[in-house]
TORKOL-4160 file (C-alpha; in steps of 0.2 Angstrom, whole numbers, padded with zeros to 4 digits, m for minus):
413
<pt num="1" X="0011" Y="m0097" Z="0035"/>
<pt num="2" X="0023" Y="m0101" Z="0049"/>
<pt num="3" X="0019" Y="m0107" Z="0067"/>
<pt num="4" X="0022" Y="m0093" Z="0075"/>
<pt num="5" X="0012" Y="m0081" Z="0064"/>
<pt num="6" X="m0003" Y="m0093" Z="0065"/>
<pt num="7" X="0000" Y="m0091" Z="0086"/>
<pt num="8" X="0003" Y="m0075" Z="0085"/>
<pt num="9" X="m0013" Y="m0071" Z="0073"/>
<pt num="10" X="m0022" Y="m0083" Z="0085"/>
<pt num="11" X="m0018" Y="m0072" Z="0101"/>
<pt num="12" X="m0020" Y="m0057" Z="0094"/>
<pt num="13" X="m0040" Y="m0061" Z="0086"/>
<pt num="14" X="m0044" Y="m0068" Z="0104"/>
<pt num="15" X="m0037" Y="m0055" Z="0113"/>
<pt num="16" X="m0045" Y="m0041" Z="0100"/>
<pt num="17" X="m0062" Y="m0051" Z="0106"/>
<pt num="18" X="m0061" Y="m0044" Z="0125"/>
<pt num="19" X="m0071" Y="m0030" Z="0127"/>
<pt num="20" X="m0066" Y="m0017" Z="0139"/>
<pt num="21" X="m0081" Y="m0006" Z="0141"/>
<pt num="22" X="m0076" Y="0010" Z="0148"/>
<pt num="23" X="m0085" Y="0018" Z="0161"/>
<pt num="24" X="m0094" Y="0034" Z="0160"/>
<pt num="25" X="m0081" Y="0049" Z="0165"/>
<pt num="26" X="m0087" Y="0066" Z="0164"/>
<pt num="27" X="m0069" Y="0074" Z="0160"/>
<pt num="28" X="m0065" Y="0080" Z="0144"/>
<pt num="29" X="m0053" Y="0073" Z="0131"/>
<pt num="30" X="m0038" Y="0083" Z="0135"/>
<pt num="31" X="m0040" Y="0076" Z="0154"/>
<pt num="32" X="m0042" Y="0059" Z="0149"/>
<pt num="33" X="m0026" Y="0060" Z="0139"/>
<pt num="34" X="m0017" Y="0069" Z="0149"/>
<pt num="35" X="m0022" Y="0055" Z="0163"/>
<pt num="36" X="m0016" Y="0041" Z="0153"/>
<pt num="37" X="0004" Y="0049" Z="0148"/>
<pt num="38" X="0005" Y="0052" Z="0165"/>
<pt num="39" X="0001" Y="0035" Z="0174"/>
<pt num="40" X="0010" Y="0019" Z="0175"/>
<pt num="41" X="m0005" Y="0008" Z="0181"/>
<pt num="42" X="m0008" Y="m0004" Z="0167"/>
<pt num="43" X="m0026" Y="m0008" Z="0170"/>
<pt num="44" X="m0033" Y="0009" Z="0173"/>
<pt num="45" X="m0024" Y="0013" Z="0158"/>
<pt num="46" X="m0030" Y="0002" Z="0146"/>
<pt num="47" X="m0047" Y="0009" Z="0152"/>
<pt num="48" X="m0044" Y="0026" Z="0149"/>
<pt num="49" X="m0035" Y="0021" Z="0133"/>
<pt num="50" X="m0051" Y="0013" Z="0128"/>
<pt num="51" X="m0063" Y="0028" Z="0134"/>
<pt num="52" X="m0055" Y="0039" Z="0122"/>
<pt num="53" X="m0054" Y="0027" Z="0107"/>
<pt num="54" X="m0074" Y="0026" Z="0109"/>
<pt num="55" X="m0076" Y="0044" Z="0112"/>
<pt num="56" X="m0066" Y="0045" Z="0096"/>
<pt num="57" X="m0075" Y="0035" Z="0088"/>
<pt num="58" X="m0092" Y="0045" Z="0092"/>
<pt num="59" X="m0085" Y="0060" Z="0087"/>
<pt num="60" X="m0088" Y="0068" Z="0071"/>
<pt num="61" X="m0078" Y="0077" Z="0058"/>
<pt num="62" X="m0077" Y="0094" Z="0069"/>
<pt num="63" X="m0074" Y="0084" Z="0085"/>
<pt num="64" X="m0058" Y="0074" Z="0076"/>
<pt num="65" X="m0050" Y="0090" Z="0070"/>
<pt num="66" X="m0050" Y="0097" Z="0086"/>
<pt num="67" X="m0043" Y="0080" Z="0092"/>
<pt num="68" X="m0031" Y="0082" Z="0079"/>
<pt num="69" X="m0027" Y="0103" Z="0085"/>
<pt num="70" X="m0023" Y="0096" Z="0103"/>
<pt num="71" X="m0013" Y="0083" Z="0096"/>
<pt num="72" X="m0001" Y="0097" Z="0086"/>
<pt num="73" X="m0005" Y="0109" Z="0098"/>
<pt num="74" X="m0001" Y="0100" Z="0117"/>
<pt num="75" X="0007" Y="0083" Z="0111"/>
<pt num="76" X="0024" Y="0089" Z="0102"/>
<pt num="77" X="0041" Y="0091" Z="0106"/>
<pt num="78" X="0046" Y="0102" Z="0123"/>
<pt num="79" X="0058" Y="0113" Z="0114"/>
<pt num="80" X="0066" Y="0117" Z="0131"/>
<pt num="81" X="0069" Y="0100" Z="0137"/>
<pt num="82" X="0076" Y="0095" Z="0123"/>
<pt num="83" X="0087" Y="0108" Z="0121"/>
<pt num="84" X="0095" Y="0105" Z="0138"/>
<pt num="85" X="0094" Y="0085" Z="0136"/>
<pt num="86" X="0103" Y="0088" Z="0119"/>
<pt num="87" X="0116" Y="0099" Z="0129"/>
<pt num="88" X="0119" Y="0085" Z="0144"/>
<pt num="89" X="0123" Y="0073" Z="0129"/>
<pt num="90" X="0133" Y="0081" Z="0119"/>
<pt num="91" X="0143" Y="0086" Z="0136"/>
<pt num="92" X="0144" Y="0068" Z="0141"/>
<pt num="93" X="0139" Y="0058" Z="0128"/>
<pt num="94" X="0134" Y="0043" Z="0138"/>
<pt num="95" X="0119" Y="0029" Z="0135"/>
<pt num="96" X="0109" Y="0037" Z="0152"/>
<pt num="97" X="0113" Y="0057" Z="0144"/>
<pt num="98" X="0109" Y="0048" Z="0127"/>
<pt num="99" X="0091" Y="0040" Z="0133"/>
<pt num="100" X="0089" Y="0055" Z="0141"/>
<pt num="101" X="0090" Y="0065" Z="0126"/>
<pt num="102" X="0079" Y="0052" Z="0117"/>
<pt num="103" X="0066" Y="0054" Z="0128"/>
<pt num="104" X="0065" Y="0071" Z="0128"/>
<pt num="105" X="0067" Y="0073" Z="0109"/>
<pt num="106" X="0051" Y="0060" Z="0104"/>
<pt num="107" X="0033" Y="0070" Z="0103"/>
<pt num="108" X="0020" Y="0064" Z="0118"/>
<pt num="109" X="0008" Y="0063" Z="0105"/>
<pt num="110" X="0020" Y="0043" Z="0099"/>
<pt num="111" X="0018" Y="0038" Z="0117"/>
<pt num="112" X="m0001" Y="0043" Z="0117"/>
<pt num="113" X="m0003" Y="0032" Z="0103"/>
<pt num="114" X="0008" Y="0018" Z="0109"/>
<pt num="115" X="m0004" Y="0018" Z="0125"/>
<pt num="116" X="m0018" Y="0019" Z="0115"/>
<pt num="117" X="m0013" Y="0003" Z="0106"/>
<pt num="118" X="m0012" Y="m0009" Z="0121"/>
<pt num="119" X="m0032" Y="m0008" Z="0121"/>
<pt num="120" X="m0036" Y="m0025" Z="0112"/>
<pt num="121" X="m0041" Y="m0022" Z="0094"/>
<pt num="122" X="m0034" Y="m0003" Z="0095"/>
<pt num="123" X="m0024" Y="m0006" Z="0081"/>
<pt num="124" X="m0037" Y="m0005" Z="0066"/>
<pt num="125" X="m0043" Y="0010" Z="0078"/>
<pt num="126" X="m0026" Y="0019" Z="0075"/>
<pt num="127" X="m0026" Y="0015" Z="0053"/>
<pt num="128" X="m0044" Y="0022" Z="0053"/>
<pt num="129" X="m0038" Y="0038" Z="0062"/>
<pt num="130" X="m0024" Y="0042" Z="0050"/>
<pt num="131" X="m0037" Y="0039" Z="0038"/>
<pt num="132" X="m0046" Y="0054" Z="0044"/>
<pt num="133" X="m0030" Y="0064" Z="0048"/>
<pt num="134" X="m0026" Y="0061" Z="0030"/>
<pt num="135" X="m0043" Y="0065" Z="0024"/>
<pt num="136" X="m0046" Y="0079" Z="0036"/>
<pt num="137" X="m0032" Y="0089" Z="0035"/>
<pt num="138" X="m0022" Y="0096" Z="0022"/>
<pt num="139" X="m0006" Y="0091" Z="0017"/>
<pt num="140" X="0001" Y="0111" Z="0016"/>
<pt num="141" X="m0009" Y="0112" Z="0034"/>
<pt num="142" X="0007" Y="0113" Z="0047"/>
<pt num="143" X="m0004" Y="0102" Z="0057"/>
<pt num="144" X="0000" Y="0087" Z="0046"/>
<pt num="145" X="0018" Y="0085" Z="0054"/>
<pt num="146" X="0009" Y="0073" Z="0065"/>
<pt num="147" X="0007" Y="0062" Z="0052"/>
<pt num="148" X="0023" Y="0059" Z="0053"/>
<pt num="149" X="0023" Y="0053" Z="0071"/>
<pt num="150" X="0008" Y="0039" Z="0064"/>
<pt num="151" X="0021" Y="0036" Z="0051"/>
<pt num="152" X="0035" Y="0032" Z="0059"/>
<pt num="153" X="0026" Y="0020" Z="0069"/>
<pt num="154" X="0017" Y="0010" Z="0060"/>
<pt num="155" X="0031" Y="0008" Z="0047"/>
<pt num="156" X="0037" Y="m0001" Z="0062"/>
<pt num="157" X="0022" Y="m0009" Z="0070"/>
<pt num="158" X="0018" Y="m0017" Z="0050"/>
<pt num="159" X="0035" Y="m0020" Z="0044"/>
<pt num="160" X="0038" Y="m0036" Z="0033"/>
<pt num="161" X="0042" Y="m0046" Z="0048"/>
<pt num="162" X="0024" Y="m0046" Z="0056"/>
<pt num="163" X="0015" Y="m0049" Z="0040"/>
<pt num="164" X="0007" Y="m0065" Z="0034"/>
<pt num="165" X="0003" Y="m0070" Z="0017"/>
<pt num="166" X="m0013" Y="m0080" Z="0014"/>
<pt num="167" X="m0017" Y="m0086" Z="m0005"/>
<pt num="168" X="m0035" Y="m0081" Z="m0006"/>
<pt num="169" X="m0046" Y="m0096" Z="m0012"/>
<pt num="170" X="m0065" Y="m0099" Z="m0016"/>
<pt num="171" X="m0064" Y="m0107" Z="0002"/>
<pt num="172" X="m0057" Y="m0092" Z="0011"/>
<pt num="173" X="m0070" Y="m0084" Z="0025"/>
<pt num="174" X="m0084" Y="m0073" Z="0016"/>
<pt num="175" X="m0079" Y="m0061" Z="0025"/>
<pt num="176" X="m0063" Y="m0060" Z="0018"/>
<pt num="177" X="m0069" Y="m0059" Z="m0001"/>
<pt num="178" X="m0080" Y="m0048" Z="0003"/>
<pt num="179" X="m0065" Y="m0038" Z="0008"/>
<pt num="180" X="m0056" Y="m0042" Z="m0009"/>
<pt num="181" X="m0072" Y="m0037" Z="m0021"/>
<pt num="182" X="m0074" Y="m0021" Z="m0011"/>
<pt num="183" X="m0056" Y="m0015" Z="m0012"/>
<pt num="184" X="m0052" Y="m0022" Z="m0028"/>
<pt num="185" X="m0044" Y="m0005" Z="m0035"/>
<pt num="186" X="m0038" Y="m0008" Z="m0054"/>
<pt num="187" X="m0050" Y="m0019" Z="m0062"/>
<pt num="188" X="m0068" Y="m0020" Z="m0052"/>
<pt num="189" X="m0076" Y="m0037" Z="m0048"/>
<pt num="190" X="m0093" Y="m0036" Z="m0052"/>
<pt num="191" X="m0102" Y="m0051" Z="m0045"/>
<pt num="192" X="m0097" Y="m0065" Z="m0034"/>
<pt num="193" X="m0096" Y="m0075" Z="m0050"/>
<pt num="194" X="m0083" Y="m0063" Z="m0058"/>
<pt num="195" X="m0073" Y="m0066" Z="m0039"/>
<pt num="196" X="m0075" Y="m0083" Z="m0043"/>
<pt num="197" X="m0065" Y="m0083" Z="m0058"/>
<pt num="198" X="m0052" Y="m0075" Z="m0052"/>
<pt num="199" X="m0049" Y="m0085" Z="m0037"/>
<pt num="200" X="m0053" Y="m0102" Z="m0042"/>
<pt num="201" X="m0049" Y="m0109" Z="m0057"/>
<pt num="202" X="m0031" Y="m0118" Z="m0057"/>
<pt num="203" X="m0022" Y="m0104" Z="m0069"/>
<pt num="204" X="m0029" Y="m0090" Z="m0055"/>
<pt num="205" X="m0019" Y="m0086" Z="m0039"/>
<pt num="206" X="m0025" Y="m0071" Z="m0027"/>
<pt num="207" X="m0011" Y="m0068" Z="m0011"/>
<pt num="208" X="m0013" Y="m0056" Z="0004"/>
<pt num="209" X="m0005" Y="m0049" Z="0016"/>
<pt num="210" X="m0013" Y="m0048" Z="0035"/>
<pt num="211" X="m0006" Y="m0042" Z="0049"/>
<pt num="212" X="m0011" Y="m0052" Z="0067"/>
<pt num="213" X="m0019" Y="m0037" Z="0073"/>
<pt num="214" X="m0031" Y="m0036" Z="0062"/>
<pt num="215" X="m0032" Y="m0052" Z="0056"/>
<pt num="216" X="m0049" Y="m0052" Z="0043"/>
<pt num="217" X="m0041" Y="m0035" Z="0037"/>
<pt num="218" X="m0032" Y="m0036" Z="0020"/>
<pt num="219" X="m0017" Y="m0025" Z="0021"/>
<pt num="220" X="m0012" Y="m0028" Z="0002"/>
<pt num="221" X="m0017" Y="m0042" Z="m0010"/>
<pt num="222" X="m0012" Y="m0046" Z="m0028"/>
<pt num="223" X="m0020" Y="m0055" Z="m0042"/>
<pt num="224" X="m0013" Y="m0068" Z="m0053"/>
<pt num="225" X="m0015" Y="m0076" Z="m0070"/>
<pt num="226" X="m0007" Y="m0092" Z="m0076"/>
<pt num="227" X="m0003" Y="m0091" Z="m0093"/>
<pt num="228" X="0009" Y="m0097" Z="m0110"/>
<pt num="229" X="0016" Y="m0082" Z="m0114"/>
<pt num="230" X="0015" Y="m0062" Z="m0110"/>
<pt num="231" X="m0003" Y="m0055" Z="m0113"/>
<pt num="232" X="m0007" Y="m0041" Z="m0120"/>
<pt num="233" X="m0025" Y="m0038" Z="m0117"/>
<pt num="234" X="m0035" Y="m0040" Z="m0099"/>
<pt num="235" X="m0052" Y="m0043" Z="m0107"/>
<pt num="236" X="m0042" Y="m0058" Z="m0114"/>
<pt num="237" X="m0036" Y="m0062" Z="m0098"/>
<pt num="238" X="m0051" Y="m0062" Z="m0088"/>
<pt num="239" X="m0064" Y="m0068" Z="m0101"/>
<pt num="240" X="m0079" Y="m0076" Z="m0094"/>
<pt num="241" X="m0077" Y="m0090" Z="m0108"/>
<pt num="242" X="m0058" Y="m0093" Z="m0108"/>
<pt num="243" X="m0053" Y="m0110" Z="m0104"/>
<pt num="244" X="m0044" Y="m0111" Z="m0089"/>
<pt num="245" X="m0025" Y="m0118" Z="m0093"/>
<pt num="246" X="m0019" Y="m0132" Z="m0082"/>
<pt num="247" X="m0004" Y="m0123" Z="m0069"/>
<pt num="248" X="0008" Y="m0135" Z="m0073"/>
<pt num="249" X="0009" Y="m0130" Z="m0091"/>
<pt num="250" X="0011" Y="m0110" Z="m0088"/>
<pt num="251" X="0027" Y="m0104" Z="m0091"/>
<pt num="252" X="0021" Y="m0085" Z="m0086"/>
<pt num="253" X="0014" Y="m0075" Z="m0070"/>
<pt num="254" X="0006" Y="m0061" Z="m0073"/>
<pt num="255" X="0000" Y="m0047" Z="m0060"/>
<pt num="256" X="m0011" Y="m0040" Z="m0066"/>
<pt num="257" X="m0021" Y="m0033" Z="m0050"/>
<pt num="258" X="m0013" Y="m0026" Z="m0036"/>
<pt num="259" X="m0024" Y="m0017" Z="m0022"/>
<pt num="260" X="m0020" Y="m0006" Z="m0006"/>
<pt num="261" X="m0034" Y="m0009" Z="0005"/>
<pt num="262" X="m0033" Y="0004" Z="0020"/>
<pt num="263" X="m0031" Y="0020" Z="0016"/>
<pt num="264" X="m0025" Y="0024" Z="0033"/>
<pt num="265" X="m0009" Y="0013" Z="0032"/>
<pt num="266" X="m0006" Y="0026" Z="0014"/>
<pt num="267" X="0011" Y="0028" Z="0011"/>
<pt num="268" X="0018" Y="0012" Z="0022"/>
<pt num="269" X="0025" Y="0002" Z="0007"/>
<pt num="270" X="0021" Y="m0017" Z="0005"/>
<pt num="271" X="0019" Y="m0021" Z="m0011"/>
<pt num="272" X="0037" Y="m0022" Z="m0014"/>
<pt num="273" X="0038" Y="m0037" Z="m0004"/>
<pt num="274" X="0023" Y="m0043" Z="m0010"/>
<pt num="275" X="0028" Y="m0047" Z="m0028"/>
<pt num="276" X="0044" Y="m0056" Z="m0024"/>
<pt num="277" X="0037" Y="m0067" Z="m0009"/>
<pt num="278" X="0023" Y="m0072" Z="m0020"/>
<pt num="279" X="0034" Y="m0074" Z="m0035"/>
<pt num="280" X="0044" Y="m0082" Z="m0026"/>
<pt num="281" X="0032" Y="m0097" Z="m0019"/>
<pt num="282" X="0024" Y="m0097" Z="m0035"/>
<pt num="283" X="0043" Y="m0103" Z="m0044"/>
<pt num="284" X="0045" Y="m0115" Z="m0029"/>
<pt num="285" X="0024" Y="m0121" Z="m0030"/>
<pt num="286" X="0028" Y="m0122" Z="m0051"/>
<pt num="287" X="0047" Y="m0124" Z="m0056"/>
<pt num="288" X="0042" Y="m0121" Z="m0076"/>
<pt num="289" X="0038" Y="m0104" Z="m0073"/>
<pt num="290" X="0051" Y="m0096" Z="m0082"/>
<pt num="291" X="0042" Y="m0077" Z="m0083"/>
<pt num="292" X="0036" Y="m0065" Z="m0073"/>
<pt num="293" X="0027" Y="m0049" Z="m0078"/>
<pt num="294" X="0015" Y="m0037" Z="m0074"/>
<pt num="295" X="m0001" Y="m0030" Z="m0085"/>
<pt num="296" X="m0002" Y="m0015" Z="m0079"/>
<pt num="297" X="m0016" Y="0002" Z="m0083"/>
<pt num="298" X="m0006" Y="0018" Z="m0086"/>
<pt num="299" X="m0018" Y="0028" Z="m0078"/>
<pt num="300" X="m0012" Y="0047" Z="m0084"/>
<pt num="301" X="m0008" Y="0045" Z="m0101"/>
<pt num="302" X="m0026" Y="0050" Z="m0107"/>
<pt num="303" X="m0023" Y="0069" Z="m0094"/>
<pt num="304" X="m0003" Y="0070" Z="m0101"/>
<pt num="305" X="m0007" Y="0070" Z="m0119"/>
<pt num="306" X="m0021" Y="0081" Z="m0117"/>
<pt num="307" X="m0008" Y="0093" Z="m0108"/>
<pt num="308" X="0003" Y="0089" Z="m0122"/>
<pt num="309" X="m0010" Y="0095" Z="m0135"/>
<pt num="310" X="m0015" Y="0077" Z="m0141"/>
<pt num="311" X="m0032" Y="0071" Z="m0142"/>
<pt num="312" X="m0028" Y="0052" Z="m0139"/>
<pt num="313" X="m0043" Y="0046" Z="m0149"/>
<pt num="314" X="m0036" Y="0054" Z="m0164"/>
<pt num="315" X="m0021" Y="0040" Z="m0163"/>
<pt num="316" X="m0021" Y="0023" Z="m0171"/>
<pt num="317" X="m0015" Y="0009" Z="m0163"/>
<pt num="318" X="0005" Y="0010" Z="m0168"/>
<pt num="319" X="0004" Y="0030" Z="m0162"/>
<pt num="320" X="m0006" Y="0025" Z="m0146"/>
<pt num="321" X="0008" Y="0012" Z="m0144"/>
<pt num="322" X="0023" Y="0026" Z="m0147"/>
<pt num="323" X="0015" Y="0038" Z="m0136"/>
<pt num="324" X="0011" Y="0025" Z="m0121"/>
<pt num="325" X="0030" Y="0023" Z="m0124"/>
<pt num="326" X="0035" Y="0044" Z="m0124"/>
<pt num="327" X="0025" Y="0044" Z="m0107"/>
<pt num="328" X="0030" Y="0030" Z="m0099"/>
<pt num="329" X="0049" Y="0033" Z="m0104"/>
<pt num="330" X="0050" Y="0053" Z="m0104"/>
<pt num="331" X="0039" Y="0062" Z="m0095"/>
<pt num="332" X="0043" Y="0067" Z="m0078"/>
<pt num="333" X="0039" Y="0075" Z="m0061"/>
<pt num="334" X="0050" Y="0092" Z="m0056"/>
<pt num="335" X="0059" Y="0077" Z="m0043"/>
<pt num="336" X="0065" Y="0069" Z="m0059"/>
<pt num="337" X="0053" Y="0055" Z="m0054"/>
<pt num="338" X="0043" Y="0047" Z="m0069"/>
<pt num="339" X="0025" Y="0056" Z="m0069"/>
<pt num="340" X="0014" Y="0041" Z="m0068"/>
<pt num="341" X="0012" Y="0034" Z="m0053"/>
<pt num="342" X="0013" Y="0014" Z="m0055"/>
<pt num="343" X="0027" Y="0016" Z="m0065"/>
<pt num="344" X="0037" Y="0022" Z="m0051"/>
<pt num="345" X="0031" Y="0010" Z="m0041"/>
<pt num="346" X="0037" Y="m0006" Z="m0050"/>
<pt num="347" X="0053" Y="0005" Z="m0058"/>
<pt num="348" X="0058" Y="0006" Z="m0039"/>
<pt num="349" X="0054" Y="m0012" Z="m0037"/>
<pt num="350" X="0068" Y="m0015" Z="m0052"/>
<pt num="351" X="0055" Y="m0020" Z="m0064"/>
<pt num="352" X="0059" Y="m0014" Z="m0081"/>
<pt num="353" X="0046" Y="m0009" Z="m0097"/>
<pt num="354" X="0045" Y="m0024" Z="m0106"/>
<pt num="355" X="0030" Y="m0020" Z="m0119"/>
<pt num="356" X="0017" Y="m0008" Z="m0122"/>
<pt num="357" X="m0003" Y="m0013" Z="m0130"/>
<pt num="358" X="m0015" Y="m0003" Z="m0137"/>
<pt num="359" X="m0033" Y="m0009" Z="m0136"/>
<pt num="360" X="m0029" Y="m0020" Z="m0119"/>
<pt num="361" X="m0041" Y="m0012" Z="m0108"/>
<pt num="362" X="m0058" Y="m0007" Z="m0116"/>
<pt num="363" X="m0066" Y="m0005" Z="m0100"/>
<pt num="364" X="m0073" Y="0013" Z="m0098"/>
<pt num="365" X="m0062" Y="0016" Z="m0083"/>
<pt num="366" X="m0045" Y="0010" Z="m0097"/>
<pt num="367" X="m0052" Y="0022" Z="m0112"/>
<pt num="368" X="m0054" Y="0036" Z="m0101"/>
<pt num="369" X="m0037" Y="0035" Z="m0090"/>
<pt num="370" X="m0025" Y="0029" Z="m0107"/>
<pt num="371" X="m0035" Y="0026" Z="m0122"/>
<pt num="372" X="m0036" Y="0007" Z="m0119"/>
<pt num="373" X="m0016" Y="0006" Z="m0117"/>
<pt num="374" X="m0008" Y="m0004" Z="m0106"/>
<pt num="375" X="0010" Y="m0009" Z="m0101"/>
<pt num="376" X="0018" Y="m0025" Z="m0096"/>
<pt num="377" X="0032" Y="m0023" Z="m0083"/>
<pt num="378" X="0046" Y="m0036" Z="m0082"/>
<pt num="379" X="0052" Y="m0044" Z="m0067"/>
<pt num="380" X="0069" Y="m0055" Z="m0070"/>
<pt num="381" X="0078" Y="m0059" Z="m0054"/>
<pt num="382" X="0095" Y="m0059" Z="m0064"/>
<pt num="383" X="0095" Y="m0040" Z="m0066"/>
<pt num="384" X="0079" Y="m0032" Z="m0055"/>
<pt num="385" X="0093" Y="m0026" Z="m0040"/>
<pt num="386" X="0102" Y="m0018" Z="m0054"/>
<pt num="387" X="0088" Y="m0009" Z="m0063"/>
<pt num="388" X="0084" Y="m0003" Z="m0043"/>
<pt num="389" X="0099" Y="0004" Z="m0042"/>
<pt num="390" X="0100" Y="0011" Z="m0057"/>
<pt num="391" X="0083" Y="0019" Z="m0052"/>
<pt num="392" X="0085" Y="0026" Z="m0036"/>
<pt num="393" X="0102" Y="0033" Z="m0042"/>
<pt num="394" X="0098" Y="0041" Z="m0057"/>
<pt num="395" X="0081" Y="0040" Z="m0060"/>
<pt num="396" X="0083" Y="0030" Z="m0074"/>
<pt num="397" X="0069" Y="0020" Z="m0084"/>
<pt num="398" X="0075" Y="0004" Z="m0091"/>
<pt num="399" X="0064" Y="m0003" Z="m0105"/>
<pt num="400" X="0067" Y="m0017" Z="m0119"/>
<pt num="401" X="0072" Y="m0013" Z="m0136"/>
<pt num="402" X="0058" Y="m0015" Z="m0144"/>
<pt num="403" X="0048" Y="m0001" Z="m0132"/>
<pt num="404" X="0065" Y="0012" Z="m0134"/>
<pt num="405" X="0061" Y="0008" Z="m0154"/>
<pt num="406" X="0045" Y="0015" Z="m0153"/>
<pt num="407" X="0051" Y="0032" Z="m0147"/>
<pt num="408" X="0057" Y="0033" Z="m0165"/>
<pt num="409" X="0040" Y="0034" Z="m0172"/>
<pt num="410" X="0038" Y="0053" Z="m0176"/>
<pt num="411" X="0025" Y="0062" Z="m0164"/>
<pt num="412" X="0009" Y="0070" Z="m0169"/>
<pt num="413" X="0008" Y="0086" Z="m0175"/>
């Protein structure tokens, strides 16, 4: 972690310490937001910013979609202005006419939260109420144009140049691995004991990414195995009596877990940079490390063969295998977009299908959502930007021979 992100983390966590108690106010909501666009004075209006983040906060589900009504409602664009700014541009296409047209152009609604965000600690305020937007109102609901507005800034407020990755050790703050067994999203950690083994042995890595306003907040973290070779099976992989293999000798890293933690930051993509920073320090930390892969759940096979007629305990494990690789390789959204959801994910990254297991998660969760399958996808740094490209310009699904053979194997009547 640089300097400047450990200053910067360092301001931010003592700054988000202040309180700033606001003072009883008997207007309503709507005045006190209408009170804070309209003022310059900082002070004031960092207290009126922070009445209404904890009158927000006191609200419940009725009071925050009528929040969320004023902000679609009051807060969007002036049609009118922005018409007539639009027009003085485009007469005189100037940087003042330009501005001008810029400002008119952006809903009040940005600048309310850009306001609201000066109040220390606002921030994780902010993710939690997209959380509820996203939870509260439906995505066909013309209302939800204004999660566009929290979009657009925090693709900017949390891009890749504010974030910090910490690896995540047995001596990282409690409060921190409380964080990572709670939103551990793929495999579940069961115990402290069960973190344990993830995080501490010396073939076990576990990297997050943190942002300095919310510095005790995960944003994303991935967890990694050491190993000789590509694994096929995560019980294997996380067995409580493996013995643990010494870092220098492993020639692979696997990732087998990665986890989203806020669900109001959905959407805003990190895991992208993720996997290559981490890949990245980890060749730098460990130069014989030759390999780096996934072991991934395919969590719709079990739904597609169903919709396909299949009953997917009827299939032993080379038809399992065969139809992992139909779905993985095949099946696709109406956008031409591969149907399962982690597969467009690390597809988009430039990872390729490398291999496909059967009987590599036994867990209920695994037999339910694939049968037990399970996929490894490949990350080679000599052709990644090409299978990218390859990706987002044709939607095509690169895969090793040896998976593209098993779409050879006939498919169940």
């Amino acid at each position: 972690m640089s300097l400047l992100s450990d200053v910067l983390a360092s301001v931010f966590t003592r700054n988000a310490r202040r309180a700033l108690p606001p003072p009883d106010d008997a207007r309503s909501t709507e005045a006190l937001i209408a009170d804070l666009l309209s003022s310059n004075a900082e002070v004031s209006g960092m207290t009126t910013a922070a009445q209404i983040l904890d009158r927000y906060a006191g609200f419940d589900d009725a009071a925050r979609i009528a929040f969320f009504d004023h902000l679609a409602s009051d807060l969007g664009v002036d049609f009118a202005t922005t018409r007539s700014a639009l027009d003085a541009f485009e007469a005189d296409p100037g940087p003042r006419s330009y501005g001008a047209f810029l400002k008119a152009a952006e809903p009040a609604r940005q600048e309310l939260a850009r306001r609201l965000n000066r109040v220390p600690g606002a921030t994780p305020q902010l993710v939690a109420m997209r959380a509820d937007l996203l939870r509260l109102i439906p995505r066909q609901d013309a209302r939800a144009r204004i999660d566009l507005d929290f979009r657009h800034l925090f693709a900017s407020w949390f891009n890749r140049g504010f974030l910090v990755l910490r690896r995540i050790n047995w001596e990282s703050p409690a409060q921190v691995l409380e964080k990572i067994i709670e939103y551990e999203a793929v495999h579940a950690i069961d115990s402290w004991d069960d973190l344990r083994r993830r995080v501490q042995p010396t073939d076990r890595r576990c990297f997050a990414f943190f942002h300095p306003a919310m510095p005790d907040e995960p944003l994303i973290f991935v967890e990694v195995a050491l190993t000789k070779g590509i694994p096929g099976s995560v019980q294997r992989l996380l067995a409580e009596d493996r013995a643990p293999l010494a870092a220098e000798e492993a020639d692979t890293a696997v990732f087998y877990s990665i986890s989203n933690c806020q669900d109001g930051l959905a959407g805003i993509s990190f895991g992208n940079s993720l996997i290559k920073q981490v890949a990245e320090d980890l060749a730098a930390e460990l130069p014989d490390l030759k390999t780096f892969v996934t072991l991934s759940p395919i969590p719709l096979l079990t739904r597609w063969l169903q919709e396909e007629g299949t009953d997917p305990t009827t299939l032993d494990d080379a038809g399992l295998r065969a139809a992992a690789a139909r779905f993985l390789l095949t099946a696709k959204r109406a956008d031409g977009l591969p149907y399962d959801p982690v597969s467009r994910f690390h597809l988009g990254n430039g990872a390729y299908v490398h291999a496909v297991h059967s009987g590599a998660d036994t867990s209920a969760k695994g037999m339910a959502e694939s049968a037990g399958a399970m996929v490894n996808y490949r990350y080679d740094p000599e052709t990644f930007a090409e299978n990218h490209e390859r990706f987002a310009r044709a939607q095509e699904v690169v895969a090793s021979r040896e998976v593209r053979a098993l779409l050879k194997t006939p498919a169940p009547a």
